[in-house]
N, C-alpha and C positions, 0 to 999 in steps of 0.2 A: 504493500500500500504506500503512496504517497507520501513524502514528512510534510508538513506543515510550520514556519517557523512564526515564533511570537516570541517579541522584545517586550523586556520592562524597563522606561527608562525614568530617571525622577522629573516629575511634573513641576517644574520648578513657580511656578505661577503662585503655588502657595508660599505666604512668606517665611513660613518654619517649617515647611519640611525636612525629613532626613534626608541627607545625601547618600546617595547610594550609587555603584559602578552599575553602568546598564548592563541586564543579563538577557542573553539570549537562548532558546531552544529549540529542540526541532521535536513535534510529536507525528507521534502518527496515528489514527483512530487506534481505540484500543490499548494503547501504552499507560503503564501506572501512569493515575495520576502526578502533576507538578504537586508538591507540598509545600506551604506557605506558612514559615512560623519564625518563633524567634531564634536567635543566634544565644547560643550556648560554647561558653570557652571550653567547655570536656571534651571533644573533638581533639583539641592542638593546632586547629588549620584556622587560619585568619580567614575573618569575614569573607573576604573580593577571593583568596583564595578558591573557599569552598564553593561560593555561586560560580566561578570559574569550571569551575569540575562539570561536566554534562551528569549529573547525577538528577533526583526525581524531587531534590530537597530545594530549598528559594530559603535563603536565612534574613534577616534584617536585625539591629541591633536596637528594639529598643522594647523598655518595658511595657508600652500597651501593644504591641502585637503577642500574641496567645502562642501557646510552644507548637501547637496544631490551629491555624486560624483558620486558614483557607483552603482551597485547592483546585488547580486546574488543571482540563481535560481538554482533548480534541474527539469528535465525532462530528463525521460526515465532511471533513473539513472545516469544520468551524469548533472555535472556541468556547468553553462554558468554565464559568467559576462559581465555586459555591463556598457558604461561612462554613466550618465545620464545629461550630458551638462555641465560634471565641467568645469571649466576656465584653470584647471592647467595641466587637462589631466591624462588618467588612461593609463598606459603602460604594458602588456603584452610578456614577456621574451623580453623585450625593445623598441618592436614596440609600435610608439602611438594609440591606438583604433579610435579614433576621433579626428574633428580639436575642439578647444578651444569652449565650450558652442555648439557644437555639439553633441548630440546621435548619437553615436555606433551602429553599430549592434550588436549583439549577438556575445561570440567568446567562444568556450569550454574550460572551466579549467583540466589540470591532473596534475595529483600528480607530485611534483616536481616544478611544472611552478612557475616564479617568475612574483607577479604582483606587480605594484611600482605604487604609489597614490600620482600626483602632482608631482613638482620637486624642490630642491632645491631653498628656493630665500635667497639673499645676501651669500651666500656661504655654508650656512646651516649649521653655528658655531652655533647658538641656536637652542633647541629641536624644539620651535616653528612655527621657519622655516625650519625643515626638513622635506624632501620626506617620506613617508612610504614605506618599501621593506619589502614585503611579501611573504613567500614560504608557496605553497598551500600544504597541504598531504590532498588526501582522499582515503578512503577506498578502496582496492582495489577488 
């Protein structure tokens, strides 16, 4: 079957986002899904390292993203991401997908769409309590 690839790269428009190196993948229907959670030092491998790795994991360093938040899938060629019960909530061009430690249904990514991981706590003056804003490109 065909791969399909999809970029995450930071949505910079928000004025405190995290920084993050763009990652890219290639799926193809049917492949584990992407896993969307927080970055944990037990590893050993630095942050840009590990998202560099073609592995099924997506890390981000900060404390409102959940150790399982999200995760994305390809089928039919097209992209889908869903909350997987985070606490802080995955948002979708800024609707929330689910209520808090609730699954989501399924909802289609396109190119362009901004999805935003967790929100802000204590005002999100440190990286570690900032939101993730993300802008999807995929292949068109």
């Amino acid at each position: 079957p065909p791969t399909h690839r999809i970029r995450l790269v930071p949505h910079l428009d928000a004025c405190r986002t995290l920084h993050f190196e763009p990652i890219s993948r290639d799926l193809r229907d049917g492949d584990t899904p992407l896993r969307i959670g927080r970055f944990t030092d037990r590893s050993g491998i630095n942050l840009t390292a590990l998202n560099a790795l073609n592995t099924n994991k997506l890390v981000f360093r900060s404390r409102v993203v959940s150790r399982y938040h999200a995760k994305i899938w390809s089928n039919d060629g097209k992209f889908y991401i869903k909350d997987t019960k985070s606490s802080t909530g995955t948002f979708l061009n800024h609707l929330r997908l689910s209520p808090a430690d609730s699954e989501s249904k399924p909802h289609q990514l396109k190119h362009g769409d901004i999805v935003q991981l967790g929100v802000d706590y204590q005002g999100g003056v440190e990286d570690i309590h900032k939101s993730v804003n993300i802008r999807i490109e995929v292949e068109r």
